[in-house]
N, C-alpha and C positions, 0 to 999 in steps of 0.2 A: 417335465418339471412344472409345478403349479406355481403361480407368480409371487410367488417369496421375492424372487428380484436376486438378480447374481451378486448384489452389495450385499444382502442380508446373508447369503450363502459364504461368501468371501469372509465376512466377520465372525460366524459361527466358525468358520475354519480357524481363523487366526485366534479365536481361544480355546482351540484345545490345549489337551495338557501336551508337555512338552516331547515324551516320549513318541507325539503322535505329529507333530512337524510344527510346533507355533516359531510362532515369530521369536525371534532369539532380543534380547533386550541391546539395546544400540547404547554402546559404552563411549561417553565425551570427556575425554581429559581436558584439564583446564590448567592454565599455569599463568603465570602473570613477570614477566621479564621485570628486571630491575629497573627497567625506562619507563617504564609503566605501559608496556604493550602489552595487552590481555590476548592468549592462543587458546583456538579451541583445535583438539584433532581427534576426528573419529575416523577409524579405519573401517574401510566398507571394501572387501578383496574381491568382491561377485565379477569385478572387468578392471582390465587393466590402464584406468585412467585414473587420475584426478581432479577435480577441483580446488584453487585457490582464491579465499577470496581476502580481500581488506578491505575494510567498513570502516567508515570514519563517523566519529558521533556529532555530526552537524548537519543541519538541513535545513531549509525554509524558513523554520522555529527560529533559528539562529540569528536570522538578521535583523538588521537596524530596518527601522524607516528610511527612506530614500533610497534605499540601495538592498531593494528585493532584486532575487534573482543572480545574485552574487553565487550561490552556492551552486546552483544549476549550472551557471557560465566556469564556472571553479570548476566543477567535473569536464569540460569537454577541454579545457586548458590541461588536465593532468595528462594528455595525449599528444600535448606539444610539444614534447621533447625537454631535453636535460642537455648540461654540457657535456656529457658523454650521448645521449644516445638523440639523434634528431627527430624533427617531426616529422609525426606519422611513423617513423620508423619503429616503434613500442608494437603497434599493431602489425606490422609489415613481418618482426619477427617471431611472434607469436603464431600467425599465419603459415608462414614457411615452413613451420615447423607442425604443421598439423593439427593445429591447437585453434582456438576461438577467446575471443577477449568482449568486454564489453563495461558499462556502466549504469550508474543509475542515481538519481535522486527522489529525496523523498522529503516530507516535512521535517522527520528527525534526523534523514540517513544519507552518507554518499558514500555507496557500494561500489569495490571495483573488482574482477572476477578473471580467470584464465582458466581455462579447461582443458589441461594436455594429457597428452598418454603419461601415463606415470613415469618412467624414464626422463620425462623432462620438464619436472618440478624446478628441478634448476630455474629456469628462466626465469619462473617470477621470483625467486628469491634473489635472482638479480638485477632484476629490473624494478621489482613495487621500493625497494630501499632508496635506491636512485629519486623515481620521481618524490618519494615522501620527501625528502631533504633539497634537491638540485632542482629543480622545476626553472627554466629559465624566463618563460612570460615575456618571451618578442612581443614589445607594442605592438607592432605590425599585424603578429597571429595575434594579442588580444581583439585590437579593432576588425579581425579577419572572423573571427570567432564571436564575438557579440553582434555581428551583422548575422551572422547564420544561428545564434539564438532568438532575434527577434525574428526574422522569418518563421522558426518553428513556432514561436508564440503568433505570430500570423494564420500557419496553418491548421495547428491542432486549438489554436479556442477563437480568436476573431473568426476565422470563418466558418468555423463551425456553430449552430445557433445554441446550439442543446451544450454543449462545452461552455458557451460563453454563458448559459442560464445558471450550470452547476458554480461558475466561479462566481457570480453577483450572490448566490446564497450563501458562500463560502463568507464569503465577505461580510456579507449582510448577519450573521450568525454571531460571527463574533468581534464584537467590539475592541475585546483590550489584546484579547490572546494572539501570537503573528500565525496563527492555523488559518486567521479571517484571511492571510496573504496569497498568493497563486504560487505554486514553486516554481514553475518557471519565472517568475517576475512582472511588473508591472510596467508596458513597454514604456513611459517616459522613464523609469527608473534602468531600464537598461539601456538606454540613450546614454546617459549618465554613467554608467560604470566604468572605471579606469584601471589601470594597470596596477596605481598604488592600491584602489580598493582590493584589487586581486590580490597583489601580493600584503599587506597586512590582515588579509581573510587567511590566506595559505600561512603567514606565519602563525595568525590565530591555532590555528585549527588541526594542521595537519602536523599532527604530530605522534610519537609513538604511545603515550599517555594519554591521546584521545583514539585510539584505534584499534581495531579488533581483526586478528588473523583465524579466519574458519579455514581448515584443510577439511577434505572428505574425500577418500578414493582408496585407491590400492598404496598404500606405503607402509613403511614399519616405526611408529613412531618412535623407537628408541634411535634411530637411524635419522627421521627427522628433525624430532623435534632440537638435538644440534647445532643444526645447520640453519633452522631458524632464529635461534639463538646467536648464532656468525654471524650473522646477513643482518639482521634487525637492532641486535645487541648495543652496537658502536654507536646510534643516533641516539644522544642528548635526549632527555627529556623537556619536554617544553612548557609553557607554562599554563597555569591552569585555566581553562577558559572560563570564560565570561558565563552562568545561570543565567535561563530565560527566568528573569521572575515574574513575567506576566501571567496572571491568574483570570479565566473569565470567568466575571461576575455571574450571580445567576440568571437568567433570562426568567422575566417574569412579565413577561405579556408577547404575544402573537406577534411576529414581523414577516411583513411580504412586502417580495418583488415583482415588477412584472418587466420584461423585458420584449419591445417589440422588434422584430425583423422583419424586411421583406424577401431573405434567403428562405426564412423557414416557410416549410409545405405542410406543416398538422402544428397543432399547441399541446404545449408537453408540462409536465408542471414536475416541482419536485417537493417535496415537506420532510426538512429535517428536523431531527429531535436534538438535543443535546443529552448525550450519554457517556458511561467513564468508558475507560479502559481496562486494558485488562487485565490490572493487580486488583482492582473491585472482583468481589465476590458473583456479583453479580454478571459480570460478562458473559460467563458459562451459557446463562440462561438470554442472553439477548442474542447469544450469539446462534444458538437453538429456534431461535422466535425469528430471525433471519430467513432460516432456512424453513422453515414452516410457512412462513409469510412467501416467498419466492424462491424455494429451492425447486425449480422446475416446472413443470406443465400440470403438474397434476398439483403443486404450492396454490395457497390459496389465491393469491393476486390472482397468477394465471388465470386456476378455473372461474373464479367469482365477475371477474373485471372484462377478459381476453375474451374465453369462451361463452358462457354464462350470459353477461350481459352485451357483451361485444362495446364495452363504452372504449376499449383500449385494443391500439395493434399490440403493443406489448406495455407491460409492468414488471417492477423489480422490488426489491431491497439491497442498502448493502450496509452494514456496519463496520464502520471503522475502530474495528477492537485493537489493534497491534499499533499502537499507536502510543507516545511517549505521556500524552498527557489528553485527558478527556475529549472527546470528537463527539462525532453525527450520527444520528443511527436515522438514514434517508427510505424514503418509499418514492419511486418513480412510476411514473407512465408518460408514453405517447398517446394522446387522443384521439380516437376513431371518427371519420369522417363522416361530418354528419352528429356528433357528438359533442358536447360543452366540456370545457375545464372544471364548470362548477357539477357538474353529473359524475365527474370521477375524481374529486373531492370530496364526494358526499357518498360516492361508495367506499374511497377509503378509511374516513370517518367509521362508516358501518362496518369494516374489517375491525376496525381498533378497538371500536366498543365491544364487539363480539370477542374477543379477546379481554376485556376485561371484565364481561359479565358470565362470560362462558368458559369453564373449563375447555382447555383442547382435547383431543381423544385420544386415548391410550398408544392406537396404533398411531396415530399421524404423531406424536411425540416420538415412539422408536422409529417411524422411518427417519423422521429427521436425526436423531441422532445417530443411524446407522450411514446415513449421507454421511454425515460429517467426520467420523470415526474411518469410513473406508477412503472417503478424497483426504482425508489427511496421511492416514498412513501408505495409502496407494503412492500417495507425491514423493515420497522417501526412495521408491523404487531409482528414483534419477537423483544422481548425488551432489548436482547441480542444486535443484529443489530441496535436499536435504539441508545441504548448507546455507541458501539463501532462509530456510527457517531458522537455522539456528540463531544466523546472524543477526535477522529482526526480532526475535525477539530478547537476542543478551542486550543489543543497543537499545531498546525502551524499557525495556525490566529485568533482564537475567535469563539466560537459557534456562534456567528451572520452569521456568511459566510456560516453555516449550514442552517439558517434560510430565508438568501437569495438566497440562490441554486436556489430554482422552480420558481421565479418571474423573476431572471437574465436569464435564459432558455428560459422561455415564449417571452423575446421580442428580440430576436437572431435572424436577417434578413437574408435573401440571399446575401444581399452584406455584412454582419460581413463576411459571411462563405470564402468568396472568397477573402476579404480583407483581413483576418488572414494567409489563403493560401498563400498568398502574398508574406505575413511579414514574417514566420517562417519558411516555408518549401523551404529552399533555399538549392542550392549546397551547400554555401559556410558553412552553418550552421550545415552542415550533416556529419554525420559519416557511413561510411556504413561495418559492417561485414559479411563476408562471411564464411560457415562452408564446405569447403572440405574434403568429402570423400575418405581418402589413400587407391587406391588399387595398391600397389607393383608390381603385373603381368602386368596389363593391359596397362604398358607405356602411361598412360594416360599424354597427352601431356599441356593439358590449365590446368594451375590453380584454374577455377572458372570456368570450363565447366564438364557437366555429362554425360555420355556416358550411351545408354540403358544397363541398368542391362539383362544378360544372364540366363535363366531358367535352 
């Protein structure tokens, strides 16, 4: 086979006509309970499991000042038990039973998930009801539990250098909007969090009017969708929550950080743009310009930066498109040893203007969008995956924006790519941090330059 690439092949398959084996179109019911709990259920019968998930629409965005990280420590609290069912024992019985549980947060979202064989959908429809309403918040587990969220925030960003670079630009980005906040939280601010924060967040928030049920697996929705209706139906609707109405202003001049450590072993920089999301028209094509810029070894970061010049062990991008309200669209690297921060600064620069002076190339526009057309629909194959898309994107926009993802893709030009370049990736729009390496001996003189490491 000549190097077409198995994604190119894969995709050519999945649009043939139908007679000849395409992909059959994935049908989402949608309903919306009296309480104001919104259900999505698609039936996927390929294996005999399920998926459940419930999503609650709050996250990071959501809180006040002084009391970041509410929402993060509020997910590992919905695992403390109820007065029917204790702690730890939510997981213990989902386990038993052959099944997998888990959670998550996000700036917008706090996802909670069960994966069993189909036979026993039951549990979460007897259990996610429970903790939505009964949540009982032992001060003892909350102080038990906020000890073991500032740890996690000890080990995934204080000591990591390049973690703790990404959140100072976070921060530094944005002024009014709470995106500038960490979702984990800010550790004096979870010093500070108490039981009453917890519980007047949980009555805020968790409620069946701010929540979303994705099913995805083997069931018969006429069969489910009932028993969801039991199980959910009875809790009160609660009241309407609080609008972030914080808007960030436009950035209109250049902001940089630099941050020294003496953990870190190379200097890493990162330059993010501010760009929307993804009810803009335009995400399609950033999201395109992503994947062109760093969708792999042969994306240009890579070749240009990596191999090419060697000024970088590695480079990236990533855009935050699925996101409730305008974010980053970042370019990263690690600095090659022996190499300056301001040497792969100034090769990114030269990436970006070449994108705005130059057309991109016919083919390097369809590999990328053939990338992105096969990892999206490839991830559906796990109904896990299927449903965490759903659920992201009805919580910041409507699963329809799920539904139009592959068609908005498909008609994304060489001139969107280069026009968008235009529009978003400006100085003035940029933030760029730097992570220097402290060596104390070495009188290291530049701020943001790296001297060859010594054997």
């Amino acid at each position: 086979m000549r190097r077409a690439g198995w994604m190119t092949l894969a995709m050519l398959l999945l649009s043939l006509p139908a007679r000849s084996g395409a992909a059959r179109e994935l049908e989402v019911f949608e309903t919306t309970l009296a309480n104001g709990l919104k259900v999505l259920l698609l039936e996927e019968h390929k294996a005999p499991v399920v998926t459940f998930h419930i999503w609650y629409r709050v996250g990071s965005r959501n809180e006040q000042l002084g009391r970041t990280g509410l929402a993060h420590l509020m997910e590992h609290m919905m695992f403390k038990g109820t007065a029917r069912i204790g702690g730890r024992e939510f997981s213990q019985i989902i386990r038993k039973n052959g099944g997998r549980d888990n959670a998550f947060t996000s700036q917008d979202f706090t996802g909670y998930f069960v994966t069993v064989a189909a036979d026993r959908i039951r549990l979460s429809l007897e259990l996610e009801p429970d903790r939505m309403v009964n949540l009982v918040l032992d001060p003892e587990e909350v102080g038990r539990e906020r000890s073991v969220v500032m740890e996690e925030r000890r080990l995934r960003t204080e000591d990591s250098p390049t973690n703790s670079l990404w959140e100072e630009v976070q921060a530094a980005a944005f002024k009014a909007h709470p995106y500038g906040n960490p979702i984990i939280g800010w550790m004096d601010d979870l010093r500070r969090l108490s039981r009453a924060d917890l519980l007047a967040f949980y009555k805020t928030y968790y409620a069946p009017n701010n929540a979303v049920v994705v099913v995805v697996g083997n069931f018969d929705r006429a069969d489910l969708l009932p028993k969801i209706q039991e199980a959910f139906g009875a809790i009160p609707q609660g009241p309407v929550p609080p609008s972030v109405r914080s808007i960030e202003p436009p950035q209109n001049g250049e902001r940089r950080v630099a941050l020294t450590r003496q953990d870190a072993q190379l200097p890493y920089i990162v330059a993010a743009y501010h760009a929307p999301n993804l009810t803009d028209p335009d995400s399609y094509a950033l999201d395109v310009l992503e994947v062109i810029l760093a969708g792999g070894r042969s994306a240009r970061l890579h070749r240009h930066l990596v191999y090419e010049k060697q000024l970088a062990l590695s480079a990236g991008a990533y855009y935050a498109r699925v996101s409730a309200d305008p974010d980053l669209f970042s370019l990263y690297a690690t600095v090659s040893p022996g190499k300056t921060v301001e040497e792969v600064e100034q090769a990114f620069d030269t990436e970006i203007e070449r994108l705005k002076t130059e057309l991109v190339l016919p083919r390097e526009l369809q590999k990328a969008k053939n990338q992105i057309e096969a990892s999206f629909i490839f991830s559906q194959d796990s109904i896990y995956s299927l449903a965490r898309q759903l659920a992201s994107y009805e919580i910041v926009a409507g699963w329809r924006y799920w539904k139009a993802y592959v068609p908005g893709i498909r008609v994304v030009t060489r001139e969107d790519i280069q026009r968008v370049a235009r529009k978003y990736l400006t100085t003035k729009s940029r933030t760029v941090g730097v992570l220097i390496p402290e060596r104390p001996n070495r009188g290291q003189q530049s701020g943001v330059s790296s001297q060859p490491q010594e054997r």
